[in-house]
N, C-alpha and C positions, 0 to 999 in steps of 0.2 A: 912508937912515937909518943914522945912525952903529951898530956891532956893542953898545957900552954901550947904547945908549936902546932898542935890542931886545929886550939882552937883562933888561933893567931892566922892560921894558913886559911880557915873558913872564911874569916875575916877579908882578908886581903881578897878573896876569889868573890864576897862580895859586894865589895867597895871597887873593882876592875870591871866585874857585870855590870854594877848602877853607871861606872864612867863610861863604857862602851854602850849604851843604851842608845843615848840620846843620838848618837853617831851613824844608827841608822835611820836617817831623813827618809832619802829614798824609797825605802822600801815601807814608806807611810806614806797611803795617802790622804788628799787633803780634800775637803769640801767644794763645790762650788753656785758664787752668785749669781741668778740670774736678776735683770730689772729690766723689764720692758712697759711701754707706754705709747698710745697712740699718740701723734702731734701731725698739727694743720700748720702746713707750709704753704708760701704763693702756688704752688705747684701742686698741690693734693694733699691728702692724707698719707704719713708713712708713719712703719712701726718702728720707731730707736729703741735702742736698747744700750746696755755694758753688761759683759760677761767676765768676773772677776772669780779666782780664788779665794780660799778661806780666809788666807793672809792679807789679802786686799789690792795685792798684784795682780797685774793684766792677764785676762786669759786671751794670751793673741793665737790665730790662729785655730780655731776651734771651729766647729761647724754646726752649724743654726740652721734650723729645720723650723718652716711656718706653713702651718695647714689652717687653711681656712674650715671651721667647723662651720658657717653657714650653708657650706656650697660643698659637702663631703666627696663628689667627685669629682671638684678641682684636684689639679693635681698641687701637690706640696712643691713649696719653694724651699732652695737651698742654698745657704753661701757661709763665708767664713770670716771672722770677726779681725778685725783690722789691727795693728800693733797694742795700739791702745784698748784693747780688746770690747770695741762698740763697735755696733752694726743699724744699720737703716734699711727697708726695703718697702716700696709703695705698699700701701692697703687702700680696700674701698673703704667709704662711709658705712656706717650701718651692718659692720661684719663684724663676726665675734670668729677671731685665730686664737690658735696653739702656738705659742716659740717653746721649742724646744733647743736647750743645748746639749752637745754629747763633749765628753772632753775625751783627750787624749787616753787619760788610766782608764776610760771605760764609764765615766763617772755622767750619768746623766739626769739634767732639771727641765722643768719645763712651768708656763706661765700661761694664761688666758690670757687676750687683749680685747678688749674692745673698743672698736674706732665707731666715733658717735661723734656730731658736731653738739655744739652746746646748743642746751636748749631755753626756753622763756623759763621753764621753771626753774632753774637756776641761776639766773640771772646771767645768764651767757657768759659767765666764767665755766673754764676748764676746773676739775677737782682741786680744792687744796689750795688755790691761787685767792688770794683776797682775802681779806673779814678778819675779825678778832678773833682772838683762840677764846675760848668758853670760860675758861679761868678769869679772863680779863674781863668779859663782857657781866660774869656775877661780882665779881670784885665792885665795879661801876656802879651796879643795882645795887648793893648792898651798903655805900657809901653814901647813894641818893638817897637809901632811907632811913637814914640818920636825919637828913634835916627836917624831915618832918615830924620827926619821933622827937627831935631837940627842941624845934617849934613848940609843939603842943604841949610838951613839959616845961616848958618857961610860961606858957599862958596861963597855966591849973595852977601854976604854984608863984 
């Protein structure tokens, strides 16, 4: 075989592997998210969550597993995450659980929650709800002390 049609056939057999590559999805798998959070309803504390893919599609159908680490021989609760791949399930106050998800390829995450009502030292907001981001609140200070730095250089001079 002439060195051209070699190397021309190398060629082609690797320019056929890189376009068949991508074509196996399937047998890729993919990551998954979990978010969970305690929240106070008229009705109690329960733990919501979403459990999503890497891609950011719904993991519906999956199964969620919550053990309460306060209370270790409570027995675990278990249920499966709705189309939209979120789930709910009461918790007490004052409990620190495990959610765990397992997926379908075997692929499993898992989160601590802790359900706590707000307390004085926080000023009875939930995490992350309220107040200025920090960037903003130095920006502020640092523009209020301009006036006085502008002040007292107009006064000496």
């Amino acid at each position: 075989m002439p060195a051209c049609t070699a190397r021309w056939l190398r060629s082609w057999l690797t320019a056929a592997l890189l376009l068949l590559v991508p074509w196996q999805g399937p047998a890729w798998a993919h990551g998954m998210h979990l978010q969970a959070a305690a929240a106070h309803t008229e009705g109690g504390w329960l733990i919501r969550g979403v459990l999503s893919y890497s891609d950011d599609s719904a993991a519906a159908g999956n199964y969620i597993q919550i053990e309460n680490l306060s209370h270790p021989d409570a027995p675990a609760l278990a249920l499966q995450t709705r189309a939209d791949g979120s789930f709910e399930l009461p918790a007490l106050a004052g409990q620190r659980y495990r959610v765990t998800a397992q997926g379908d390829e075997g692929h499993t995450t898992a989160t601590d929650v802790l359900v706590a009502p707000a307390t004085a030292s926080d000023g009875g907001h939930d995490e992350g709800e309220g107040g200025w981001p920090i960037y903003a609140v130095l920006a502020l200070i640092l523009l209020a002390s301009l006036l006085p730095a502008h002040w007292l250089r107009r006064r000496a001079g």
